[in-house]
C-alpha positions in Angstrom: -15.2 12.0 14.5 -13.5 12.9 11.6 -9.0 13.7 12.1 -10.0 17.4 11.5 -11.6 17.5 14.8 -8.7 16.6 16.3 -7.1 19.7 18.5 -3.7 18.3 16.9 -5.2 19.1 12.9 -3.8 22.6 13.2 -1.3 22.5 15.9 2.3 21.8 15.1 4.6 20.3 17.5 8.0 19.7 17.5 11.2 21.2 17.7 13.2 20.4 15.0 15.6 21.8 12.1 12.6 23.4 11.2 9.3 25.1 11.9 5.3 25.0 10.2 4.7 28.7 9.2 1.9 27.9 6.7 -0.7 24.9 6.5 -2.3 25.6 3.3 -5.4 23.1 2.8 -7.0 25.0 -0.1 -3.2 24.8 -2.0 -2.4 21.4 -0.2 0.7 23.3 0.4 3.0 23.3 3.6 5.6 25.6 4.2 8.6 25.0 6.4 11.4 27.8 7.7 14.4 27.6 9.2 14.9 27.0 12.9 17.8 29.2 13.8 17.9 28.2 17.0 18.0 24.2 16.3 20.5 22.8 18.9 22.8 21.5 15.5 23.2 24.8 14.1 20.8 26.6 11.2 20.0 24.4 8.5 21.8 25.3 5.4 18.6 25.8 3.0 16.1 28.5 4.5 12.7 27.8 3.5 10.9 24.0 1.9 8.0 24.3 0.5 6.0 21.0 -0.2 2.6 20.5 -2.1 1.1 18.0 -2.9 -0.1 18.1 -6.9 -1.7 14.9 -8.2 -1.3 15.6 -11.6 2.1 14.3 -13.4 2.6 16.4 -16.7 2.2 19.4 -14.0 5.0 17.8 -11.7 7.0 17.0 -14.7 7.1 20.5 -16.2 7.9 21.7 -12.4 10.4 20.0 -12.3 12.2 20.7 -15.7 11.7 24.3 -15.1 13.5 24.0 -11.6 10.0 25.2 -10.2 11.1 21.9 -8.2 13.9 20.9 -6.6 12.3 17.1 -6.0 9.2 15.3 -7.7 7.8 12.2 -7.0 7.6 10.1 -10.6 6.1 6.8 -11.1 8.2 4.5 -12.9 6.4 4.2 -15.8 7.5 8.2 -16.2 11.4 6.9 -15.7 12.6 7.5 -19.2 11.0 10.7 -19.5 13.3 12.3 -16.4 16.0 10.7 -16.9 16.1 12.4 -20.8 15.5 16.0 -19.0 18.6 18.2 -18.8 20.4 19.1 -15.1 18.0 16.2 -13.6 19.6 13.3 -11.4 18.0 10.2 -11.2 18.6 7.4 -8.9 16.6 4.1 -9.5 17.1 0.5 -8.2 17.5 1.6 -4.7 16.4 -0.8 -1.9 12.7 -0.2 -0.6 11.9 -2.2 2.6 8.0 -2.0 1.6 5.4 -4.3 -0.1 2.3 -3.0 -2.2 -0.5 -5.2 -1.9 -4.6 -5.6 -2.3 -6.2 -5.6 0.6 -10.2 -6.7 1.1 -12.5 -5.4 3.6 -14.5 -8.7 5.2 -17.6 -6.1 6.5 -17.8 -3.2 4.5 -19.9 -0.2 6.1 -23.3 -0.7 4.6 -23.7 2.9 3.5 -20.9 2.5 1.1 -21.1 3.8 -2.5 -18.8 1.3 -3.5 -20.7 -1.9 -3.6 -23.7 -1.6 -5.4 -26.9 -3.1 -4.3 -25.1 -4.5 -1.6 -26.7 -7.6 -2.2 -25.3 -10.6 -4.2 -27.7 -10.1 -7.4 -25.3 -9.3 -10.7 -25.9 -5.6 -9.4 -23.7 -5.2 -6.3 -21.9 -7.1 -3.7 -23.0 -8.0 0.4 -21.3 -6.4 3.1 -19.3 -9.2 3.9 -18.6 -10.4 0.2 -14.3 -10.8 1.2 -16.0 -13.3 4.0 -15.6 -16.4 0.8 -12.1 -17.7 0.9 -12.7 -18.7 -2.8 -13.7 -14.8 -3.4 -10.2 -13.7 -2.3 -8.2 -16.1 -3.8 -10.0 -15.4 -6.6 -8.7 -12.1 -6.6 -5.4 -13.2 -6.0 -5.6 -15.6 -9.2 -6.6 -12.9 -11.3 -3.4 -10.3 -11.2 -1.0 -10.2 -13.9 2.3 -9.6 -11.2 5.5 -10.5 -14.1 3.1 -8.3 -16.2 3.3 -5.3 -13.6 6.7 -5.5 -13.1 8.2 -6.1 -16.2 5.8 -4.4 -18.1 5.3 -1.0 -15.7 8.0 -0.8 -13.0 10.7 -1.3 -15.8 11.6 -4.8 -13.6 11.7 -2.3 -10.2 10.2 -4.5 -8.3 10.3 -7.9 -7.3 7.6 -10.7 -6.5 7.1 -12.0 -2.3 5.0 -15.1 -1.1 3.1 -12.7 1.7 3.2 -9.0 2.7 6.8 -9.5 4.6 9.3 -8.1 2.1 12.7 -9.7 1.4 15.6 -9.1 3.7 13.6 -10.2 7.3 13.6 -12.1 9.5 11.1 -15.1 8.6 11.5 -14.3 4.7 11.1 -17.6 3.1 11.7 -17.5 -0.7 9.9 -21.1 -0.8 6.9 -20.0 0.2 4.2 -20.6 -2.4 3.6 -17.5 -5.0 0.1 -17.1 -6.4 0.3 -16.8 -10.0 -1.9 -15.4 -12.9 -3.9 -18.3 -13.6 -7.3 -17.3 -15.0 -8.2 -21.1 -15.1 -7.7 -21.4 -11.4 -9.1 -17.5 -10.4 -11.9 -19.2 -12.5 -12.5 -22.3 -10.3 -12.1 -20.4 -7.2 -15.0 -17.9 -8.1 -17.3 -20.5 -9.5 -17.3 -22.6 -5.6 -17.9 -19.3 -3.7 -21.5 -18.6 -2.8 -21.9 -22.4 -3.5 -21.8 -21.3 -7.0 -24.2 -18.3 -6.8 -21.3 -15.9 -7.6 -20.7 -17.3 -11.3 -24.1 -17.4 -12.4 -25.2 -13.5 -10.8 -22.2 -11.8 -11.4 -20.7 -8.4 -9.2 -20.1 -5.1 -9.6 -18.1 -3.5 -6.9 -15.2 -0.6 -7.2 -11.6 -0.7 -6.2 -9.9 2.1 -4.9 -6.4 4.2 -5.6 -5.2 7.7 -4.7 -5.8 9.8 -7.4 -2.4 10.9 -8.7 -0.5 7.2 -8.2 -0.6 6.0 -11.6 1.4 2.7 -10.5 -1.5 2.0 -8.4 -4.5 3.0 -10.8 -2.4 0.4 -13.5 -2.4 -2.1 -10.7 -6.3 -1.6 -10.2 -7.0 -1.8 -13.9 -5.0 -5.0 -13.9 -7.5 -6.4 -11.8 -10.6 -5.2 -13.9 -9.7 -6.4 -17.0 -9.1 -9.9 -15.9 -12.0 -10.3 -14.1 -13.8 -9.8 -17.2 -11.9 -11.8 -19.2 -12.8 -14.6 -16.5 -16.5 -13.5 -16.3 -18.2 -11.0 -18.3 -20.7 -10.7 -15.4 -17.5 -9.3 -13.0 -18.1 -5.3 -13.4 -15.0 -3.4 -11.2 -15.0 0.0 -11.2 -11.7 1.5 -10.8 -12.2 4.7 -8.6 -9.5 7.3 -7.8 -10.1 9.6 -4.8 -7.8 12.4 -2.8 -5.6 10.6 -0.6 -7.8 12.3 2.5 -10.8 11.0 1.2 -9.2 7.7 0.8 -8.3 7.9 4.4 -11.3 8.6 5.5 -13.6 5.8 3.5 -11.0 3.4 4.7 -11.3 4.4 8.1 -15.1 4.3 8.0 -14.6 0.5 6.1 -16.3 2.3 3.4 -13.9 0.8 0.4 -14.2 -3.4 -0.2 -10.9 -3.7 -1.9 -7.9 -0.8 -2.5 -4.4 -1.2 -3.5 -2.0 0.7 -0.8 1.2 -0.2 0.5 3.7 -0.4 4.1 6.8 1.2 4.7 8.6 -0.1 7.2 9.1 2.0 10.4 11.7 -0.6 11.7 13.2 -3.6 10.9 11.6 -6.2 12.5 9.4 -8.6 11.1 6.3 -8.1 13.5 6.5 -4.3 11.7 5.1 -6.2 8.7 3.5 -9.5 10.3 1.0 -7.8 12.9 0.2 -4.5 10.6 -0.9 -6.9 8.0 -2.2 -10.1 9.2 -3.3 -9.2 13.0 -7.2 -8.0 13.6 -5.4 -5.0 15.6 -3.2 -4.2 13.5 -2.5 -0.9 11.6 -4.5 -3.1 8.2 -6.1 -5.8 10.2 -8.1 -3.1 12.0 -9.6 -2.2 8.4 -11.0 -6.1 7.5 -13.8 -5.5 10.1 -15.5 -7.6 12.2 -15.4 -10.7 10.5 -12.1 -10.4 10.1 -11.6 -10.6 14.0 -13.4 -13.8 14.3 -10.9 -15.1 11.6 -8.1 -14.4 13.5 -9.3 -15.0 16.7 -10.4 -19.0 15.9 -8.5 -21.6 17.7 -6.7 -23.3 14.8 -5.7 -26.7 14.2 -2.8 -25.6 11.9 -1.6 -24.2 15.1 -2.6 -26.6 17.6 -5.1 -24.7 19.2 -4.0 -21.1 19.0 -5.4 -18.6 16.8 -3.9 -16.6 14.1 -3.4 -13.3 16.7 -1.8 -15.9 19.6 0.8 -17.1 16.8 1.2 -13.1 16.0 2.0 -12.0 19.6 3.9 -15.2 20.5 6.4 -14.6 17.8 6.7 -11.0 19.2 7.7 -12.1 22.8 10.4 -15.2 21.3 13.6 -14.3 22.2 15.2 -17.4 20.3 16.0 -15.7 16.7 15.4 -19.2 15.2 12.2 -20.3 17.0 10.8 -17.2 15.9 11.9 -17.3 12.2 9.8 -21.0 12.5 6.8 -19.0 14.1 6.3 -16.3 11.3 6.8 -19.0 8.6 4.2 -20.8 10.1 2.0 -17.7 9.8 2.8 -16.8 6.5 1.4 -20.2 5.1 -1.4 -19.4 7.1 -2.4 -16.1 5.5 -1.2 -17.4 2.1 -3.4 -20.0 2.0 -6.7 -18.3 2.7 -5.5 -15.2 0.8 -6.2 -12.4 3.9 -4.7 -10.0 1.8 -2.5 -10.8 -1.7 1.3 -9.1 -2.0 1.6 -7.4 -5.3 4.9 -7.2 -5.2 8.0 -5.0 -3.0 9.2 -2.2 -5.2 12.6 -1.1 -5.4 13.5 2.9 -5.0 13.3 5.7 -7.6 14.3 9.4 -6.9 14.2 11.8 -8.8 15.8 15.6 -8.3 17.9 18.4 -9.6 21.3 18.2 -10.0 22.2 21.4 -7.8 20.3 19.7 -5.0 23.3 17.8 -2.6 22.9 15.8 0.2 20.3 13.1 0.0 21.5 9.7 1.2 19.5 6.3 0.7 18.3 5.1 4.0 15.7 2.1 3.3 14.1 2.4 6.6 14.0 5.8 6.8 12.4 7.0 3.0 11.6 10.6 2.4 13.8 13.6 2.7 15.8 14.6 5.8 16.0 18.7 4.5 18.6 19.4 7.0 21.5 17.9 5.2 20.6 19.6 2.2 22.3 22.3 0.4 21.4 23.9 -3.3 24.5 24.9 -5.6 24.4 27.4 -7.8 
């Protein structure tokens, strides 16, 4: 069933500083009013109004014509806002996220994203992520001091696994993959048993249409495939964001870029959404994936990759479980379940008359309650 069956897709609930008046899908536009009755008092500002608009030049010129009060900007767009007259920008703020690629181990085999489906130089099998050598292929073939020197304006800094910096279990010694197009090369010509070189791919890689940072990130990926393999055809796809949902829900995409925002700050936030077969991501590596993690290991005497997961969850000893996600994190960096791209630092971007944002890492986005608008 698709989420607009749900009897909660036009139903609001809550009863907060303020209330849904308007859901407009056509407009991708919500509207928000004032709860006067809100236990802390009315909210200074009366009425938000969010849409979503995918395209940038349109955001940009909302923006300079105070047709916006916020925009999202990608970073490669930084200079441009921070030129603009009446505009405050704050950059280099702490992000407690990580953007990475993931890979889908059984794709849905109606997708429209993997060719054939079959490994003959015209698509890619189902379960194509399955080869090891295939993802850390991937994961050889990624320019990351490129990206974020070269588009986050140095925003951004590199991690050994998808647990960002500041954690608990954070190792900084942790191996990095690099961008190695020798090594992405070796990798790729042992999976298959060497089948993969000679036929070739073609395959696409998903982004949300309107994140540029993530389209770059895609096209990254492209371009060096080729350059390893002329025979290595990605097709760099951008849908709606609901769309995206939905073919990721229905393990319709084999690889997309998409990232995790912490919703508190513990490492098993990062560590199970990520790495176990139930979590948030793991659920969306399919079936072969939950074999992976469910295999008794001898890297950890016995126990699988999801026993190491929950037993970390349950340590009490802060140090015992610090050992516990290392452990896991040379796990999942050595067979490559899914490759960190990097964790981004913070950029926002607003009008000067708006007051009362505050920088909360683990809590991104905009509390509209503390905000006021001076003339």
């Amino acid at each position: 069933w698709t989420k607009e069956q749900s009897p909660y897709a036009d139903h609001a609930m809550g009863t907060g500083p303020y209330k849904l008046v308007e859901w407009d899908h056509a407009q991708q536009r919500v509207t928000l009013e004032r709860n006067d009755d809100y236990w802390r008092g009315p909210a200074p500002i009366r009425r938000i109004i969010i849409q979503a608009i995918e395209e940038w030049s349109t955001r940009r010129a909302m923006l300079e014509t105070g047709d916006a009060d916020i925009i999202d900007t990608p970073v490669e767009y930084l200079d441009i806002v921070k030129s603009m007259k009446d505009v405050t920008v704050f950059e280099g703020t702490p992000e407690v996220q990580t953007q990475t690629l993931q890979f889908n181990w059984t794709i849905n085999p109606e997708s429209p994203y993997i060719g054939s489906g079959q490994l003959d130089g015209e698509g890619i099998p189902t379960d194509f992520f399955r080869d090891e050598n295939v993802r850390l292929g991937f994961a050889y073939s990624f320019d990351y001091e490129g990206m974020i020197e070269g588009v986050l304006n140095g925003l951004g800094a590199r991690i050994p696994t998808a647990l960002p910096s500041g954690f608990l279990g954070f190792d900084e010694t942790l191996p990095l993959y690099e961008f190695d197009l020798q090594k992405a090369e070796e990798y790729f010509k042992l999976a298959y048993n060497g089948r993969l070189w000679q036929t070739g791919f073609k395959m696409s890689i998903l982004y949300n249409t309107g994140n540029d940072t993530r389209r770059i990130a895609a096209e990254n990926i492209r371009d060096n495939l080729e350059k390893i393999n002329p025979r290595f055809q990605v097709e760099v796809r951008g849908v709606p964001w609901a769309t995206y949902l939905d073919q990721r829900e229905n393990l319709m995409m084999p690889a997309f870029v998409i990232a995790w925002i912490a919703d508190y700050p513990d490492p098993h936030n990062f560590i199970f959404t990520y790495y176990h077969s139930e979590g948030r991501y793991g659920l969306y590596y399919g079936e072969n994936y939950v074999s992976f993690a469910t295999l008794p290991r001898s890297e950890f005497v016995g126990q699988s990759l999801n026993d190491m997961i929950e037993k970390a969850a349950i340590e009490t000893d802060p140090q015992k479980r610090e050992e516990i996600y290392i452990e896991v994190q040379k796990f999942v960096s050595k067979y490559a379940v899914c490759v960190p791209l990097y964790q981004p630092e913070g950029i926002r971007v607003q009008r000067s008359w708006l007051k009362g944002w505050i920088d909360n890492p683990i809590w991104p986005g905009d509390y509209y309650y503390l905000y006021t608008k001076e003339d």
